[in-house]
PDB file of N, CA, C and O in Angstrom:
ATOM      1  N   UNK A   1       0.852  -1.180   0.000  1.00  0.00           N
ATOM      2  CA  UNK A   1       0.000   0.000   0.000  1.00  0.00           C
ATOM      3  C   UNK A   1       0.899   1.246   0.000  1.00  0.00           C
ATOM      4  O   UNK A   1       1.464   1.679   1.004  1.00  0.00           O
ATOM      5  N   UNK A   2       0.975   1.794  -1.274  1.00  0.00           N
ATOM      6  CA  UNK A   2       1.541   3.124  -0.995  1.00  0.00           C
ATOM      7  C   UNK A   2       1.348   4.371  -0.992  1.00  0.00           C
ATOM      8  O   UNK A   2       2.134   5.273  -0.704  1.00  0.00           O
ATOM      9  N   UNK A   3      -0.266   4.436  -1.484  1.00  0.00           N
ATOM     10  CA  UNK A   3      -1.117   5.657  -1.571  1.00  0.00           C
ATOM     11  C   UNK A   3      -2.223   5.452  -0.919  1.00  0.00           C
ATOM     12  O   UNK A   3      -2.724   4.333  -1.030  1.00  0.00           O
ATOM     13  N   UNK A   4      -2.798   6.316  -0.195  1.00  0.00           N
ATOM     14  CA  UNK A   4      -4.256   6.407   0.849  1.00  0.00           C
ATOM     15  C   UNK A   4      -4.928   7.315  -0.219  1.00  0.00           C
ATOM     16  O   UNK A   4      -4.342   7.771  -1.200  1.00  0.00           O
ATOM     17  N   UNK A   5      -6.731   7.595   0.219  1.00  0.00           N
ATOM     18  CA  UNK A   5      -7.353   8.039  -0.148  1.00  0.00           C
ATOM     19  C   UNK A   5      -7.767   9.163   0.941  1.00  0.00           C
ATOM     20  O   UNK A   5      -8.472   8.774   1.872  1.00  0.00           O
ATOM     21  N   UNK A   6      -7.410  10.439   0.903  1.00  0.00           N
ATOM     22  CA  UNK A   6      -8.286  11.386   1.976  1.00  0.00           C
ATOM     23  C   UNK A   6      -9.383  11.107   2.161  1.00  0.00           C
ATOM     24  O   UNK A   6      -9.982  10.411   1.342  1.00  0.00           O
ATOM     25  N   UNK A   7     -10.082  11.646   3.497  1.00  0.00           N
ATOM     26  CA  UNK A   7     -11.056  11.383   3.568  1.00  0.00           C
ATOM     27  C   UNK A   7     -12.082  12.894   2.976  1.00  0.00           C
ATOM     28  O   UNK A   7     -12.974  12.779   2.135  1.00  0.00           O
ATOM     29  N   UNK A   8     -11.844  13.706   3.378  1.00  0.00           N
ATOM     30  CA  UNK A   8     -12.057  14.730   3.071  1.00  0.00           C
ATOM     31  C   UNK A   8     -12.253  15.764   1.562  1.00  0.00           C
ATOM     32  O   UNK A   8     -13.132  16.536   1.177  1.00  0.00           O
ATOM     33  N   UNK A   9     -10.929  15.293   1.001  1.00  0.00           N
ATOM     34  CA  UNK A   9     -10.989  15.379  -0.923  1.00  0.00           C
ATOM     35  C   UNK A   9     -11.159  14.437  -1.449  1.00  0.00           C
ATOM     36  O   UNK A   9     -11.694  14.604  -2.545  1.00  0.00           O
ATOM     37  N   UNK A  10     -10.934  13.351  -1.171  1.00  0.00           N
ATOM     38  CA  UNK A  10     -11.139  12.391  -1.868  1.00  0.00           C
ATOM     39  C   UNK A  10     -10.302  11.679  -3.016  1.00  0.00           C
ATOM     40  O   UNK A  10     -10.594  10.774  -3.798  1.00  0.00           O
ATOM     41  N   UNK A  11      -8.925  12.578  -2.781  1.00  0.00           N
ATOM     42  CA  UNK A  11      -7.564  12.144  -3.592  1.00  0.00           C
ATOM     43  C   UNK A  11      -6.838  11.000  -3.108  1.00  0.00           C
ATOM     44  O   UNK A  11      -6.574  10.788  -1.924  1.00  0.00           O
ATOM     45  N   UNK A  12      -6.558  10.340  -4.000  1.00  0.00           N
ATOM     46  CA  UNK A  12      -5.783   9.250  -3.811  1.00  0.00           C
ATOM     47  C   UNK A  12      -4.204   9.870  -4.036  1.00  0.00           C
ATOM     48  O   UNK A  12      -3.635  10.115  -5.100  1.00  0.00           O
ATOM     49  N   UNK A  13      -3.633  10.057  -2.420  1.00  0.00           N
ATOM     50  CA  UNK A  13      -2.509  10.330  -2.604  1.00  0.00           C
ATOM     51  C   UNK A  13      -1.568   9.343  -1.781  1.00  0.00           C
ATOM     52  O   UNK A  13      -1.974   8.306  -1.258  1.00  0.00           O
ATOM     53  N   UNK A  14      -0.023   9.888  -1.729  1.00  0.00           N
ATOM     54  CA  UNK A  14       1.143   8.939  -1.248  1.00  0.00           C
ATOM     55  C   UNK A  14       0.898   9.180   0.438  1.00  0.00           C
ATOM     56  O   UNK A  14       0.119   9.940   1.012  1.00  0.00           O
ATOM     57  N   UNK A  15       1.700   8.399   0.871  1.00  0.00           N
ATOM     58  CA  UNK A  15       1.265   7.848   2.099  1.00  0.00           C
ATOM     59  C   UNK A  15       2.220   9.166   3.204  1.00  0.00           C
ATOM     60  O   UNK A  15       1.954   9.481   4.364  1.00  0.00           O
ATOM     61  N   UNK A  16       3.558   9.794   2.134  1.00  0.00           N
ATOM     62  CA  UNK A  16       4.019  10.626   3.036  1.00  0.00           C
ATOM     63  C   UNK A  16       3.149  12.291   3.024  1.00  0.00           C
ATOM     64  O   UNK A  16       3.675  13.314   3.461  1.00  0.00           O
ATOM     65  N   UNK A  17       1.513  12.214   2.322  1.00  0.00           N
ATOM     66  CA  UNK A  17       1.195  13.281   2.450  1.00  0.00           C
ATOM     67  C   UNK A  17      -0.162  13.225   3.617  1.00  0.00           C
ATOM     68  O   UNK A  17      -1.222  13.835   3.480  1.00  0.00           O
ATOM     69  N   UNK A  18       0.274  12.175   4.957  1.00  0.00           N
ATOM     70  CA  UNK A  18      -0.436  12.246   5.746  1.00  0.00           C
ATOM     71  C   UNK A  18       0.074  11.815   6.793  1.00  0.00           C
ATOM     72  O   UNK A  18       0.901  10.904   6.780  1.00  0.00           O
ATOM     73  N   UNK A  19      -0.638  12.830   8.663  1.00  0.00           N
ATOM     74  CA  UNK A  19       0.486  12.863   9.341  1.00  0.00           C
ATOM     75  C   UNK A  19       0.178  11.515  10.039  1.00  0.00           C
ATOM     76  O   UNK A  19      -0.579  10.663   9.576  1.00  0.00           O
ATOM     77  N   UNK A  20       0.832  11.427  11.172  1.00  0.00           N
ATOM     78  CA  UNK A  20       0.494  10.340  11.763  1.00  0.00           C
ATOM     79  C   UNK A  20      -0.325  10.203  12.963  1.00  0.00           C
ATOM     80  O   UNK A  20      -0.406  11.036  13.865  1.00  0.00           O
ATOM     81  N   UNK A  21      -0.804   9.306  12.908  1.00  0.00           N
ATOM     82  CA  UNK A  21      -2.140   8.960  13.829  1.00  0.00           C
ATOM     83  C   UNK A  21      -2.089   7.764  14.896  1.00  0.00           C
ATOM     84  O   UNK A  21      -2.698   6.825  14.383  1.00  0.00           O
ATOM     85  N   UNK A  22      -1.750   7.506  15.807  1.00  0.00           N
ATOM     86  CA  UNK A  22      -1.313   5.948  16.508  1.00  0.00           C
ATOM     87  C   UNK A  22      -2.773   5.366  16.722  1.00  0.00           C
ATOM     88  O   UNK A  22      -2.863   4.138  16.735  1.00  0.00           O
ATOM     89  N   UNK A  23      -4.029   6.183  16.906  1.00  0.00           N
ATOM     90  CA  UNK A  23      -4.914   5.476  16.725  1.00  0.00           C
ATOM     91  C   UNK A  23      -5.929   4.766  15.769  1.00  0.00           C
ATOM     92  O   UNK A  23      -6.821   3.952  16.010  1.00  0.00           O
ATOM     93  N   UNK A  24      -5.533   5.297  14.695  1.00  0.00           N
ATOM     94  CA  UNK A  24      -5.989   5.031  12.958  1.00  0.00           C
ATOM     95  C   UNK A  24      -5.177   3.359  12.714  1.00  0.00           C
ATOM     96  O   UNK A  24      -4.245   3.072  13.465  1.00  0.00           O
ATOM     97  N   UNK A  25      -5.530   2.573  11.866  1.00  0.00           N
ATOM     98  CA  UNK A  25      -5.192   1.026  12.254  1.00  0.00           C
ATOM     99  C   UNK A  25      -4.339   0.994  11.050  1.00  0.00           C
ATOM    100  O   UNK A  25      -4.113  -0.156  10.672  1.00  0.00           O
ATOM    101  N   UNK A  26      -3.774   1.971  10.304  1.00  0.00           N
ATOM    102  CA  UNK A  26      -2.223   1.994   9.422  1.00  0.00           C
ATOM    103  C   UNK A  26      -1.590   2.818  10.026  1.00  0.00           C
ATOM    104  O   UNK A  26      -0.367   2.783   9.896  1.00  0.00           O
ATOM    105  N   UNK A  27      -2.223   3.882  10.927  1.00  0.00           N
ATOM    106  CA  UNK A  27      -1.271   4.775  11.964  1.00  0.00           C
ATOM    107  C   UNK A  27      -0.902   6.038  11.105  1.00  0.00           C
ATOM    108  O   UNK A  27       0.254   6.452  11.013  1.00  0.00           O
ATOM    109  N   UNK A  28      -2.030   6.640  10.457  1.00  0.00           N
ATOM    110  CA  UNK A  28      -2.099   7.581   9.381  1.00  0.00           C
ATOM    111  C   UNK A  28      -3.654   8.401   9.442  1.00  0.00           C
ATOM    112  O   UNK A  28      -4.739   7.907   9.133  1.00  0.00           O
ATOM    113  N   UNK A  29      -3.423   9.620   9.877  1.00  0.00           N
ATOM    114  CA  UNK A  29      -4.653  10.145   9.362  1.00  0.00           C
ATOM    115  C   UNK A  29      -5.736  10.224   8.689  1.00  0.00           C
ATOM    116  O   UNK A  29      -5.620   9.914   7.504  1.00  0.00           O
ATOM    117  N   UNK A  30      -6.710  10.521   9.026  1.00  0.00           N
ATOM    118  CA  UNK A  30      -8.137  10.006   7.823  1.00  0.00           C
ATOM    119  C   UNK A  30      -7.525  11.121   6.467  1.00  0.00           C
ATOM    120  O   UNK A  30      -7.396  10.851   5.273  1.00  0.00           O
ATOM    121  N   UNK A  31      -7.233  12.416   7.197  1.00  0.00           N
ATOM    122  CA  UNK A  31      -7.540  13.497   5.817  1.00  0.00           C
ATOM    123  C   UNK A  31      -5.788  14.473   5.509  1.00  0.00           C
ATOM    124  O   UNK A  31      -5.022  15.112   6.230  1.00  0.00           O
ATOM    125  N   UNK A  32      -5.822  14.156   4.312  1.00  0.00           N
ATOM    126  CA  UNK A  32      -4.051  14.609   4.144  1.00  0.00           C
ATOM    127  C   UNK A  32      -3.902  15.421   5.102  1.00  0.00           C
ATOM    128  O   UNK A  32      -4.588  15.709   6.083  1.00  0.00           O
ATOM    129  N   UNK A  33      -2.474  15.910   4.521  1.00  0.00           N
ATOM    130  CA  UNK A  33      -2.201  17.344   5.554  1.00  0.00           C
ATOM    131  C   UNK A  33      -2.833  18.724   5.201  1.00  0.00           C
ATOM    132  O   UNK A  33      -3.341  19.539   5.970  1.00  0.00           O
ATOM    133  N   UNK A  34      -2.611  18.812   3.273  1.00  0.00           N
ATOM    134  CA  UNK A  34      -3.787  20.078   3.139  1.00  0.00           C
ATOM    135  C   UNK A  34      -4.887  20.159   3.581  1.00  0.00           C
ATOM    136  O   UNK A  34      -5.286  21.268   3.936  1.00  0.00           O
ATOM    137  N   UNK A  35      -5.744  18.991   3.704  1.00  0.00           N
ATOM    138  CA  UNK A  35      -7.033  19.195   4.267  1.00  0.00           C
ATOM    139  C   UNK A  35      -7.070  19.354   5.931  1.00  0.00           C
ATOM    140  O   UNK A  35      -8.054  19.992   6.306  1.00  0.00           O
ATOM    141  N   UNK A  36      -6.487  19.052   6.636  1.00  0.00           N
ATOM    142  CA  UNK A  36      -5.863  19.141   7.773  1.00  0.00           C
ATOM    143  C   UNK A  36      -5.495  20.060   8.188  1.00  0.00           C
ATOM    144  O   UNK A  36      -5.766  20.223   9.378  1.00  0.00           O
ATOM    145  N   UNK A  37      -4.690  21.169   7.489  1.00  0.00           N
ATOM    146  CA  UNK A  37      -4.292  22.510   7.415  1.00  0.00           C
ATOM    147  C   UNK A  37      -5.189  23.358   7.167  1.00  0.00           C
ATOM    148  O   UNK A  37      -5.213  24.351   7.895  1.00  0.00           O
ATOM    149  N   UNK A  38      -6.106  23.251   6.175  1.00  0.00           N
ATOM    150  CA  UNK A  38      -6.960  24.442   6.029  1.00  0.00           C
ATOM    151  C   UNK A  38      -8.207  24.307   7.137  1.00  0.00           C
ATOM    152  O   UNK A  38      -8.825  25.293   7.539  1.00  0.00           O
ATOM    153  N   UNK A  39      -8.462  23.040   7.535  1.00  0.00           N
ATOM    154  CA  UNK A  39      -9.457  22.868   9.023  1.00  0.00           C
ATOM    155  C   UNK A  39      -9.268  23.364   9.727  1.00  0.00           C
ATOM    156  O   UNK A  39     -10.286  23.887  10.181  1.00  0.00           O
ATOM    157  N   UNK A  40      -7.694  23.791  10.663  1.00  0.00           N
ATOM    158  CA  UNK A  40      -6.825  24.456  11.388  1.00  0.00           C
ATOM    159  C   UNK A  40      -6.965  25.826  10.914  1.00  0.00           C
ATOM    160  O   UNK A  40      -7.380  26.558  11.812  1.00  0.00           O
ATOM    161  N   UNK A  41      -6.766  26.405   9.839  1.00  0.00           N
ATOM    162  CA  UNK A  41      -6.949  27.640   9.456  1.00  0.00           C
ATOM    163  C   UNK A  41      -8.028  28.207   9.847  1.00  0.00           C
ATOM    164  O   UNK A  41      -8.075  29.215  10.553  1.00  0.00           O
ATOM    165  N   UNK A  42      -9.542  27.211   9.137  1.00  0.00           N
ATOM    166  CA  UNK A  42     -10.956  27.783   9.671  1.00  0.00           C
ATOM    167  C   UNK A  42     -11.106  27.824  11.315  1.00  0.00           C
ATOM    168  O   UNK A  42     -11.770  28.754  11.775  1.00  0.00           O
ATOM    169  N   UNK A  43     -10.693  27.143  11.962  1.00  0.00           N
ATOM    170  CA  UNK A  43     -11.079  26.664  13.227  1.00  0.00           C
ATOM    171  C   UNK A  43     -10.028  28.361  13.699  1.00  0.00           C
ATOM    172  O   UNK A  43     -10.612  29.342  14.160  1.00  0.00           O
ATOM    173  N   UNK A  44      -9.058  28.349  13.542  1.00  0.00           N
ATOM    174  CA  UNK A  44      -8.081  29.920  14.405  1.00  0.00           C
ATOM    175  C   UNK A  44      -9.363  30.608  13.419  1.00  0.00           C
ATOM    176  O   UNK A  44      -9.750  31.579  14.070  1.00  0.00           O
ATOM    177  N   UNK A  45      -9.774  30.563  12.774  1.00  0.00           N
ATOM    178  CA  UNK A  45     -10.211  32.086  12.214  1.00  0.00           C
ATOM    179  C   UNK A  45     -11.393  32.209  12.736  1.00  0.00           C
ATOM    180  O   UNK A  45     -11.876  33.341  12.744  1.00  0.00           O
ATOM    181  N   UNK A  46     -12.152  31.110  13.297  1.00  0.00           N
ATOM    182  CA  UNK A  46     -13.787  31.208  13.725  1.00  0.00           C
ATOM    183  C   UNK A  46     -13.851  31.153  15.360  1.00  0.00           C
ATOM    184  O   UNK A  46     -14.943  31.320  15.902  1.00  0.00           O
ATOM    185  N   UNK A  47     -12.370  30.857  16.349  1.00  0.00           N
ATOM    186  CA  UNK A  47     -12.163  31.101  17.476  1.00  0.00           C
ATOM    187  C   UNK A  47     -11.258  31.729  17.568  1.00  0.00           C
ATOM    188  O   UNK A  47     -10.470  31.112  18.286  1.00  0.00           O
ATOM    189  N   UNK A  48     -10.738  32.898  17.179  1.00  0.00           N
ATOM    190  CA  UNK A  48      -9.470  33.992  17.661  1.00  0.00           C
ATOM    191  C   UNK A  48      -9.908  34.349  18.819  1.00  0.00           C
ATOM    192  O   UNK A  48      -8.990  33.902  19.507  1.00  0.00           O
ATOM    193  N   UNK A  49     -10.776  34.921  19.702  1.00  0.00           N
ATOM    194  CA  UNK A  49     -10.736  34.926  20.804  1.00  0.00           C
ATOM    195  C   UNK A  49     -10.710  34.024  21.801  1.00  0.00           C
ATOM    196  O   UNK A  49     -10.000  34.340  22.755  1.00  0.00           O
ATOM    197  N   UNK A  50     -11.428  32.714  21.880  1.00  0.00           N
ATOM    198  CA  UNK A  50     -10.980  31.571  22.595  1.00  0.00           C
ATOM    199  C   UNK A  50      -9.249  31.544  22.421  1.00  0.00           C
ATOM    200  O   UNK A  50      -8.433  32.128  23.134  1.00  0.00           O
ATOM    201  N   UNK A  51      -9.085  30.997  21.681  1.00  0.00           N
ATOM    202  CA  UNK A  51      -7.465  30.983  21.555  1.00  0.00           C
ATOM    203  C   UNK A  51      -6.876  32.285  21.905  1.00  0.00           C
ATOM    204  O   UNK A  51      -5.880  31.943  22.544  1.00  0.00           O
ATOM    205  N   UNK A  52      -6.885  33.442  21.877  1.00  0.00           N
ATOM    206  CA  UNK A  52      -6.221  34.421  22.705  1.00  0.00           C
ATOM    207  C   UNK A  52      -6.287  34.582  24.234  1.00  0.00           C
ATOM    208  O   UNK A  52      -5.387  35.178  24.825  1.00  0.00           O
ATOM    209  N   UNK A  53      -7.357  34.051  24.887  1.00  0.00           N
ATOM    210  CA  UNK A  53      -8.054  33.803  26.397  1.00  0.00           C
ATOM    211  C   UNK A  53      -6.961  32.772  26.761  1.00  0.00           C
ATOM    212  O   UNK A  53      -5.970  33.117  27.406  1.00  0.00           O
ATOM    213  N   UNK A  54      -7.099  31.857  26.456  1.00  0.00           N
ATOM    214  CA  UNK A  54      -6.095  30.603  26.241  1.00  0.00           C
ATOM    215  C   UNK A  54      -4.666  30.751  26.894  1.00  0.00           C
ATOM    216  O   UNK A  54      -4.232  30.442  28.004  1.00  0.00           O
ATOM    217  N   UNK A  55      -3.982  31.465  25.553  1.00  0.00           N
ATOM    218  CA  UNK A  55      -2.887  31.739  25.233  1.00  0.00           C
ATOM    219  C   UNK A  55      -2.683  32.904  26.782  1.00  0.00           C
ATOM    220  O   UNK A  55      -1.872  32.605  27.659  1.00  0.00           O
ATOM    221  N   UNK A  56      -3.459  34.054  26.864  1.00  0.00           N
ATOM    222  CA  UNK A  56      -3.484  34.586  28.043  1.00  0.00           C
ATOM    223  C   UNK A  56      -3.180  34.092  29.144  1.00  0.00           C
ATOM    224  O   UNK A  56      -2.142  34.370  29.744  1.00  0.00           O
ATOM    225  N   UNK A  57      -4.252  33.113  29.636  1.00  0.00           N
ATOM    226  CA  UNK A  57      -4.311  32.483  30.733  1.00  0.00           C
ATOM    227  C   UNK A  57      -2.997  31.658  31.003  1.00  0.00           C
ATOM    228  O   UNK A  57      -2.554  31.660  32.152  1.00  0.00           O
ATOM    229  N   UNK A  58      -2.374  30.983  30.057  1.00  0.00           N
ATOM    230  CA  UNK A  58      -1.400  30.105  30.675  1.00  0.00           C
ATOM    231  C   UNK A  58      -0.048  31.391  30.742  1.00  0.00           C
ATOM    232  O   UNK A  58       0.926  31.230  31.478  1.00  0.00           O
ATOM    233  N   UNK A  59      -0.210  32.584  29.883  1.00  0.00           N
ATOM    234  CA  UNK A  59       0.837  33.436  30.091  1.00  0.00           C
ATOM    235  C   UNK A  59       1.161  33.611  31.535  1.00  0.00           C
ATOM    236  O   UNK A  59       2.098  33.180  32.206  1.00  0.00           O
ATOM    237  N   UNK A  60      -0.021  34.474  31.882  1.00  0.00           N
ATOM    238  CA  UNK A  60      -0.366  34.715  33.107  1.00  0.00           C
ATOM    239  C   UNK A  60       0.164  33.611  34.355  1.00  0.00           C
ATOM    240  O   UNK A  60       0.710  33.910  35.417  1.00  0.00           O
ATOM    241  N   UNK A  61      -0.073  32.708  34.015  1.00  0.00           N
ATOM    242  CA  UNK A  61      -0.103  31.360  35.100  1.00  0.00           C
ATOM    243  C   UNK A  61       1.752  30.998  35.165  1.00  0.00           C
ATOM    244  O   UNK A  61       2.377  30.739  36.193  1.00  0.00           O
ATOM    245  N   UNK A  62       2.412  31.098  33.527  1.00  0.00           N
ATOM    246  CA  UNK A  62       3.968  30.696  34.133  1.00  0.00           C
ATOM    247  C   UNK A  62       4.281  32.559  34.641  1.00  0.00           C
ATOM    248  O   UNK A  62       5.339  32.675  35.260  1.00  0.00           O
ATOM    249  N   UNK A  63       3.569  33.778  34.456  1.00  0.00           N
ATOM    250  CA  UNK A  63       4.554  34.961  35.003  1.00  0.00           C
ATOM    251  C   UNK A  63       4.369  34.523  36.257  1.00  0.00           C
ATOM    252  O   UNK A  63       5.442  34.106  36.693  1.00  0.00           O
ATOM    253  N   UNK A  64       3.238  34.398  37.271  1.00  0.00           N
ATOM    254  CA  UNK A  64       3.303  34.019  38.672  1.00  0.00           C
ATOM    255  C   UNK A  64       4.603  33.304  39.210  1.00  0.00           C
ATOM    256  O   UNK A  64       5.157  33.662  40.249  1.00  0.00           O
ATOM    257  N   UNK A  65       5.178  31.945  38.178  1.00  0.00           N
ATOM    258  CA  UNK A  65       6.278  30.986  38.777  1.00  0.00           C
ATOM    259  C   UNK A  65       7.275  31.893  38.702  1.00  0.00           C
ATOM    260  O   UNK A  65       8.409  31.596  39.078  1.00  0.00           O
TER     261      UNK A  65
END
């Protein structure tokens, strides 16, 4: 097996264009890395404030140490 099928596009691509997964049963992601990447993109762009609260809070938490 040297090419997977995304799940997401639906391309049949090579096996090094997906990351790794230890719980997937070839140990490979359902959806390449582009599709993977631009999910990540939507997801920061539709929570920029969660993720800045976030990012805050643990700032905050190592200035105390």
């Amino acid at each position: 097996m040297k090419n997977k099928i995304c799940t997401k596009c639906h391309k049949n691509l090579s096996l090094s264009s997906f990351n790794k997964l230890k719980i997937a049963k070839d140990g490979l992601a359902y959806e390449c890395k582009l599709c993977g990447r631009e999910r990540n993109k939507k997801y920061n762009k539709d929570n920029k404030e969660k993720i800045s609260l976030t990012h805050k809070k643990y700032y905050q938490k190592k200035k105390k140490q």
